[in-house]
C-alpha atoms as an extended CHARMM CRD file, in Angstrom:
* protein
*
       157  EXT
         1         1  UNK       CA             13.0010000000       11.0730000000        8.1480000000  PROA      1               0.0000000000
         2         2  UNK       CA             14.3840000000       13.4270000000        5.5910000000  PROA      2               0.0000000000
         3         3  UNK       CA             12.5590000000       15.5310000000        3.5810000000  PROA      3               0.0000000000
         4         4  UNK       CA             13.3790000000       17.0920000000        0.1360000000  PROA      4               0.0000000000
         5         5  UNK       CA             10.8690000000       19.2150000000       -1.5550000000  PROA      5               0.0000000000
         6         6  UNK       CA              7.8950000000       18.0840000000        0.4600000000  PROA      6               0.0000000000
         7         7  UNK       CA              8.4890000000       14.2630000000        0.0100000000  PROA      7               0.0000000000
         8         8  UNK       CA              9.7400000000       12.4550000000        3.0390000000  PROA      8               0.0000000000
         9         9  UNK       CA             12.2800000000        9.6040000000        2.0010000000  PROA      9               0.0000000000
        10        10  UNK       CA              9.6870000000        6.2340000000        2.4890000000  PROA      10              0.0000000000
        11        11  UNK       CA              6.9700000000        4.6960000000        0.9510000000  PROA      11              0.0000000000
        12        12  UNK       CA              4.1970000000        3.4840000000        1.7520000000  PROA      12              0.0000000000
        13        13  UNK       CA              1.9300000000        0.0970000000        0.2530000000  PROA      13              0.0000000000
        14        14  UNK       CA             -1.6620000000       -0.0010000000        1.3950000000  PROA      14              0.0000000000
        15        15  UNK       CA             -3.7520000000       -3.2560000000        0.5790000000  PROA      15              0.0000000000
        16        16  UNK       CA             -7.3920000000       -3.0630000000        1.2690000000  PROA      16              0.0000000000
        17        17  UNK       CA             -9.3940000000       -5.7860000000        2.2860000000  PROA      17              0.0000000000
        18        18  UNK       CA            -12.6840000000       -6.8730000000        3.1300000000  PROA      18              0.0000000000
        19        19  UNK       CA            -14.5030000000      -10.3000000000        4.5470000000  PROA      19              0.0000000000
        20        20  UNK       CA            -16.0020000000      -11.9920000000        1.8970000000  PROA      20              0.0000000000
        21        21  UNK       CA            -17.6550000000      -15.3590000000        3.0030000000  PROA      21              0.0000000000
        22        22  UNK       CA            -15.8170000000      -17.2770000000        5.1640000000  PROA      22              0.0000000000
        23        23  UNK       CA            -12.4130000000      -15.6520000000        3.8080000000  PROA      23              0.0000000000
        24        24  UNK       CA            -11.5300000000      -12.5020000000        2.6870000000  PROA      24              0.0000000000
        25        25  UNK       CA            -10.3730000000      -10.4730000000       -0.1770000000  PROA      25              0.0000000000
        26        26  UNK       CA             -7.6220000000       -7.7370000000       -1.0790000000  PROA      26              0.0000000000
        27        27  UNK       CA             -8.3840000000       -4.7450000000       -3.7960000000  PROA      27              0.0000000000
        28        28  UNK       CA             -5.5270000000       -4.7710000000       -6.4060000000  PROA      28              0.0000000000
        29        29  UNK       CA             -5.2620000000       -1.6110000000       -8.6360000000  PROA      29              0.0000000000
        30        30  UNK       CA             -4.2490000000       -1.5490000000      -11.9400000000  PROA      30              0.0000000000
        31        31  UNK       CA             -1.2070000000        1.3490000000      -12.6250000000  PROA      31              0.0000000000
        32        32  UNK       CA             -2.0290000000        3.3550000000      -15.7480000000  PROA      32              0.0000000000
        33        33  UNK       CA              1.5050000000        4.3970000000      -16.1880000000  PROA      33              0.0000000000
        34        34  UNK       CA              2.8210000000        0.5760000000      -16.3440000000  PROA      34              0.0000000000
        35        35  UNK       CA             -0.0790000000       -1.7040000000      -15.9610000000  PROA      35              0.0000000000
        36        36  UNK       CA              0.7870000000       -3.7110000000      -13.1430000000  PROA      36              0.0000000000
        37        37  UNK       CA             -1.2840000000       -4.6450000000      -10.2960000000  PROA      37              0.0000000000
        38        38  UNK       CA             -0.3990000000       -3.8180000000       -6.9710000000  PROA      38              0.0000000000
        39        39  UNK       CA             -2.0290000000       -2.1910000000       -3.5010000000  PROA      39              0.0000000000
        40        40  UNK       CA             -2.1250000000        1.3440000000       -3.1100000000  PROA      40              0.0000000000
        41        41  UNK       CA              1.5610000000        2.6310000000       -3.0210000000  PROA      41              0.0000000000
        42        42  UNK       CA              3.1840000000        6.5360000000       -2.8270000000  PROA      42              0.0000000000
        43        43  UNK       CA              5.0560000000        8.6790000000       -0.6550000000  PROA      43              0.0000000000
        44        44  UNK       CA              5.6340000000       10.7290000000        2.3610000000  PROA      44              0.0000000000
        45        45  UNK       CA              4.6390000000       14.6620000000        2.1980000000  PROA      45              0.0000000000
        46        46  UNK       CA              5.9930000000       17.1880000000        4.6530000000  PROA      46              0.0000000000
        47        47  UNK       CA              6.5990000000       15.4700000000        7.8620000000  PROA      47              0.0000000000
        48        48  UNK       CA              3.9400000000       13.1170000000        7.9260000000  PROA      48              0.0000000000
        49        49  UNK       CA              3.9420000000        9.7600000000        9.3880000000  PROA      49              0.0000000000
        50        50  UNK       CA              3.5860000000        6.7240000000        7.4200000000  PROA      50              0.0000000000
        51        51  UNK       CA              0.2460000000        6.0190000000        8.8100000000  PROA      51              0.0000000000
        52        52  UNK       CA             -0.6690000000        9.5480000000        7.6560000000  PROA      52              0.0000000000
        53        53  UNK       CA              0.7170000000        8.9690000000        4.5720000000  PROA      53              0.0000000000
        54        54  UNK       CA             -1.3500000000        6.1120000000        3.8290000000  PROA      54              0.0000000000
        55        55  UNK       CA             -4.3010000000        7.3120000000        4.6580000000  PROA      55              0.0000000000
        56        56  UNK       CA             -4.0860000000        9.8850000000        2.6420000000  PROA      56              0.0000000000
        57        57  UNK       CA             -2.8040000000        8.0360000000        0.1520000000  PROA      57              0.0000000000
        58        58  UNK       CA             -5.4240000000        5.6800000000        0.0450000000  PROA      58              0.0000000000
        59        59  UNK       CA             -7.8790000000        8.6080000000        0.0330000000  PROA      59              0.0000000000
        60        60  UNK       CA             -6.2600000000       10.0600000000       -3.2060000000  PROA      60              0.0000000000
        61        61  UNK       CA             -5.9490000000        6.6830000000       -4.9500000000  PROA      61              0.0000000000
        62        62  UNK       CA             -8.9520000000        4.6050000000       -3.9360000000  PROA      62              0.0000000000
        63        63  UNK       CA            -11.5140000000        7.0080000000       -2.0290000000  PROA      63              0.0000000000
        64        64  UNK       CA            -11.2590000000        5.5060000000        0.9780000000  PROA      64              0.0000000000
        65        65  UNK       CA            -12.0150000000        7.7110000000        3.8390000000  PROA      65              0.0000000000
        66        66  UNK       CA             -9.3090000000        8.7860000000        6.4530000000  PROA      66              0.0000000000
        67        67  UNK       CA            -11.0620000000        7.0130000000        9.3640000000  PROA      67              0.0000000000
        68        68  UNK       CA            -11.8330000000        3.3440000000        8.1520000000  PROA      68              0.0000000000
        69        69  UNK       CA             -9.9270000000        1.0440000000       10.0720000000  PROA      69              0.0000000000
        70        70  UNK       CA             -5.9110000000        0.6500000000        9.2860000000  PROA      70              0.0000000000
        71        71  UNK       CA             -4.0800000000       -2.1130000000       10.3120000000  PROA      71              0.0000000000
        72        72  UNK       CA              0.1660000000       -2.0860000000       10.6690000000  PROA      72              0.0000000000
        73        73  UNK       CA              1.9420000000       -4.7580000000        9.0910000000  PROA      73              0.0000000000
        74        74  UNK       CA              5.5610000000       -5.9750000000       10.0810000000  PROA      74              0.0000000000
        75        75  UNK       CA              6.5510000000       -6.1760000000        6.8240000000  PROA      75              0.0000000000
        76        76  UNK       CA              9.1300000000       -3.7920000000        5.4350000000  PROA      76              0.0000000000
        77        77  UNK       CA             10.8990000000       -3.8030000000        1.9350000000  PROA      77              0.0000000000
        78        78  UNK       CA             13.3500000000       -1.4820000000        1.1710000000  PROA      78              0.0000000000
        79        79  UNK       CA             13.2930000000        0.2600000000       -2.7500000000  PROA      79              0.0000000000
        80        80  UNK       CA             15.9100000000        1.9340000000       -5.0620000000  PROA      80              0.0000000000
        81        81  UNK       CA             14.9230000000        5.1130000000       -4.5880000000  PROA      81              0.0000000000
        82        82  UNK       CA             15.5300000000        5.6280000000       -8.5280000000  PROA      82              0.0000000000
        83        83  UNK       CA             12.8740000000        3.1480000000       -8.7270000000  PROA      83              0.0000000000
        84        84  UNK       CA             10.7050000000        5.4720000000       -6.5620000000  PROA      84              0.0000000000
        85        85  UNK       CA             11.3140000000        8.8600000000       -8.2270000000  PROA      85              0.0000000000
        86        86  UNK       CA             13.2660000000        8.3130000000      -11.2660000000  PROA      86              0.0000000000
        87        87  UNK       CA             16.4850000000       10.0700000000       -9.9870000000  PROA      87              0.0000000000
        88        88  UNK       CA             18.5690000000       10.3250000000       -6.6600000000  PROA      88              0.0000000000
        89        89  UNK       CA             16.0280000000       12.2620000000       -4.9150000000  PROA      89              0.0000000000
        90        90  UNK       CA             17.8880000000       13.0780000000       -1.3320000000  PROA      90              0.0000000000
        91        91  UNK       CA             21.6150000000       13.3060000000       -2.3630000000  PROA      91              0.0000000000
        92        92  UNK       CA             23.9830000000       10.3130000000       -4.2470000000  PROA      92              0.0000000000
        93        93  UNK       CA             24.2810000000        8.5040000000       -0.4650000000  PROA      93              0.0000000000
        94        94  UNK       CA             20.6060000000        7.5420000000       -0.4590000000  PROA      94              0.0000000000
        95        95  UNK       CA             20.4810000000        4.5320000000       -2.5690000000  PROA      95              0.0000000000
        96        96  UNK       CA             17.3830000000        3.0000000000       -0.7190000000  PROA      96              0.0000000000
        97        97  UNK       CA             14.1100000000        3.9140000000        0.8830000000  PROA      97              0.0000000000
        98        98  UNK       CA             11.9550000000        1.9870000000        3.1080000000  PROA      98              0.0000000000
        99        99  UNK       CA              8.2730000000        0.8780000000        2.4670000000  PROA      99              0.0000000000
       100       100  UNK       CA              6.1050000000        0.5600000000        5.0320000000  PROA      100             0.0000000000
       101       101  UNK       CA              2.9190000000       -1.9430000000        4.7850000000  PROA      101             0.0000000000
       102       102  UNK       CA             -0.6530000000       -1.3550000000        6.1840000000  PROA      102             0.0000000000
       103       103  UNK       CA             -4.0450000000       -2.9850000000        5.6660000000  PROA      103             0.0000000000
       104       104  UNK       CA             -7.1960000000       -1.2760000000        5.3320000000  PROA      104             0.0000000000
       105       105  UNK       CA            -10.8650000000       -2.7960000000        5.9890000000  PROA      105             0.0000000000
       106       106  UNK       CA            -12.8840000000       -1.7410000000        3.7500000000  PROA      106             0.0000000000
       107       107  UNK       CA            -16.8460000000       -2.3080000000        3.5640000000  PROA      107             0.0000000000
       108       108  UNK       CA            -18.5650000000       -0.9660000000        0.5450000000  PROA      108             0.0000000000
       109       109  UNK       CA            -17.9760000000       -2.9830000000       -2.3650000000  PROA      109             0.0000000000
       110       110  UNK       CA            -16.7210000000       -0.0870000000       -4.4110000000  PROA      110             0.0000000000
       111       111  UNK       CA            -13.2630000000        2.3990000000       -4.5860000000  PROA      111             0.0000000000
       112       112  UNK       CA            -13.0980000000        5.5350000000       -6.4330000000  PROA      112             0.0000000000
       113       113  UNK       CA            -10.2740000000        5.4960000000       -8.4830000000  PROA      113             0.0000000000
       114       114  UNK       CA             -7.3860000000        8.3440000000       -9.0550000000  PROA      114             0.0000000000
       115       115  UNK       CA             -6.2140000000        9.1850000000      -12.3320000000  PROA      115             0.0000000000
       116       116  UNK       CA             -3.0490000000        6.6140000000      -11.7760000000  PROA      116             0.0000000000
       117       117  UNK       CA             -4.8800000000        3.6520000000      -12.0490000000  PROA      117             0.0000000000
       118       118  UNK       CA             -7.0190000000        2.1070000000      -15.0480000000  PROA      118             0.0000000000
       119       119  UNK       CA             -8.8550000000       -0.1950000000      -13.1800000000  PROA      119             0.0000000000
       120       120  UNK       CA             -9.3110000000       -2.0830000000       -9.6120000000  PROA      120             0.0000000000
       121       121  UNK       CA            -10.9570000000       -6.0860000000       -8.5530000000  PROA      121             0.0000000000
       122       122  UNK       CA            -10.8770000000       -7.6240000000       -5.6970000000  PROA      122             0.0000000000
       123       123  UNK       CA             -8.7390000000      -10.9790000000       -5.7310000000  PROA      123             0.0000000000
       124       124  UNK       CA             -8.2950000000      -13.9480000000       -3.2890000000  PROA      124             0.0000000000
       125       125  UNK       CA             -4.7670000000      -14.1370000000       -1.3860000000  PROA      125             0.0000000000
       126       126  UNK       CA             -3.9110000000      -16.8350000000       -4.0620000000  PROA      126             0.0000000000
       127       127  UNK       CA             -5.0100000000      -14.4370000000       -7.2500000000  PROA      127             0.0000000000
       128       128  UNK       CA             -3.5210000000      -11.5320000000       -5.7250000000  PROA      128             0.0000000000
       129       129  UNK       CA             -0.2610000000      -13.2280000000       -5.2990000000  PROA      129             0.0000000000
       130       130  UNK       CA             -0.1170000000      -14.3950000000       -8.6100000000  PROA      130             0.0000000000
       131       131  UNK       CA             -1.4570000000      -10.7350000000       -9.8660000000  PROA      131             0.0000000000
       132       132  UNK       CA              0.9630000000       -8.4400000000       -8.4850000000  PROA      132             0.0000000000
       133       133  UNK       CA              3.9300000000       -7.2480000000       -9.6360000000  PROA      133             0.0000000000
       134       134  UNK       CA              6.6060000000       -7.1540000000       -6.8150000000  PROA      134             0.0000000000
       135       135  UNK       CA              7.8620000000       -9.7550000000       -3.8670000000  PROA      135             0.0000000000
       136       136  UNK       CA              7.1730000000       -7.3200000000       -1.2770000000  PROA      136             0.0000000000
       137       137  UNK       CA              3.5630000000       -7.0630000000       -1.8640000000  PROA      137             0.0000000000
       138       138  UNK       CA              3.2420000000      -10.1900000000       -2.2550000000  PROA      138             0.0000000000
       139       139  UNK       CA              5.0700000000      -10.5150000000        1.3500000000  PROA      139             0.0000000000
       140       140  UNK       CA              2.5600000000       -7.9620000000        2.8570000000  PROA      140             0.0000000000
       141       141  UNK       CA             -0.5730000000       -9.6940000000        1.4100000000  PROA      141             0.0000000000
       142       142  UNK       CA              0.8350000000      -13.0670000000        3.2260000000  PROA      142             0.0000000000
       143       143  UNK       CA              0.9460000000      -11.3510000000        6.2050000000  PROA      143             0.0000000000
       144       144  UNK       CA             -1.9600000000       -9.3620000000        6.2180000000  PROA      144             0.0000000000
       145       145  UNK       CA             -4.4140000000      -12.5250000000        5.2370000000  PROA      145             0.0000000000
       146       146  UNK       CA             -2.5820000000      -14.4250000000        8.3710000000  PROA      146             0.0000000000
       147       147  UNK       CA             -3.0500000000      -11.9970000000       10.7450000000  PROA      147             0.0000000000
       148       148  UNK       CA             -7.0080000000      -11.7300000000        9.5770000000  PROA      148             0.0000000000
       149       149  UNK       CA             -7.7080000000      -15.1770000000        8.8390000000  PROA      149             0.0000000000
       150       150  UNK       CA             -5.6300000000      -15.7910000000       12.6370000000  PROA      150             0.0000000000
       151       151  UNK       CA             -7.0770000000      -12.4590000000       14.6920000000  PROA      151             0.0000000000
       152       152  UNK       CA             -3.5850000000      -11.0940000000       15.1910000000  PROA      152             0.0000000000
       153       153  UNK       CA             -4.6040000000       -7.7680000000       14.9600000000  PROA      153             0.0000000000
       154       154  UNK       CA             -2.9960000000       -6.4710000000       17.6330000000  PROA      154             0.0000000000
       155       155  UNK       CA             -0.7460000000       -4.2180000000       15.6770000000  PROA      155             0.0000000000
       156       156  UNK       CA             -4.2040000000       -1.7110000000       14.5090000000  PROA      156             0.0000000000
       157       157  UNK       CA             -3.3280000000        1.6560000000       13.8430000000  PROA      157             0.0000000000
């Protein structure tokens, strides 16, 4: 992957998640900037992976430590990259950037938030759906509560 400045050209969308009853339930976090919901979400720093990325990632945002248990999702999105960082960030040719998905099990009931969100709650796969923001997180909760609710969790990072 490229790099410009320190930030690697991808994304990356983090949902946590933990087992509540018989089911279980995703943290959505409320942007202050624009006041959507959506998972945990930034970008690539100086060469790291995006599993590295989101874990630290969902260190900064949501206090979640760098050795809970991440989970690769299949799902991929790809975003304007002015959409991203507000300009063309690696040269006029790169119009897009990839977003890679992961899931992380979380078991205290409570996230520390960063200064970029207002607020988090924990939401059903129906609430969550209906809560967020963009198709592609709505895609990567989908497949996320499938694999749990199905034990496909073969892909664990």
């Amino acid at each position: 992957m490229t790099n410009i400045g320190g930030r690697a050209a991808f994304q990356i969308l983090v949902f946590p998640f933990r087992r509540d009853g018989e089911g279980f339930t995703y943290a959505l976090l409320r942007r202050e900037d624009a006041g959507y919901w959506q998972g945990v979400a930034g970008g690539g720093e100086d060469g790291e992976s995006p599993l590295d990325a989101a874990r630290r990632e969902a260190g900064e945002e949501a206090g979640i430590t760098a050795g809970a248990e991440f989970i690769a999702l299949d799902a991929r999105a790809t975003l304007p990259v002015v959409a991203v960082t507000g300009e063309f960030t690696w040269g006029p040719e790169v119009l897009v950037i990839p977003e890679y998905a992961f899931g992380v099990r979380v078991d205290g009931p409570e996230l520390t938030l960063s200064h970029e969100h207002l607020e988090y709650g924990w939401f059903s796969l129906e609430a969550a759906s209906e809560a967020v923001q963009w198709d592609s997180n709505r895609t990567v909760l989908w497949e996320l509560d499938h694999r749990l609710r199905h034990g496909l969790l073969a892909r664990s990072a």
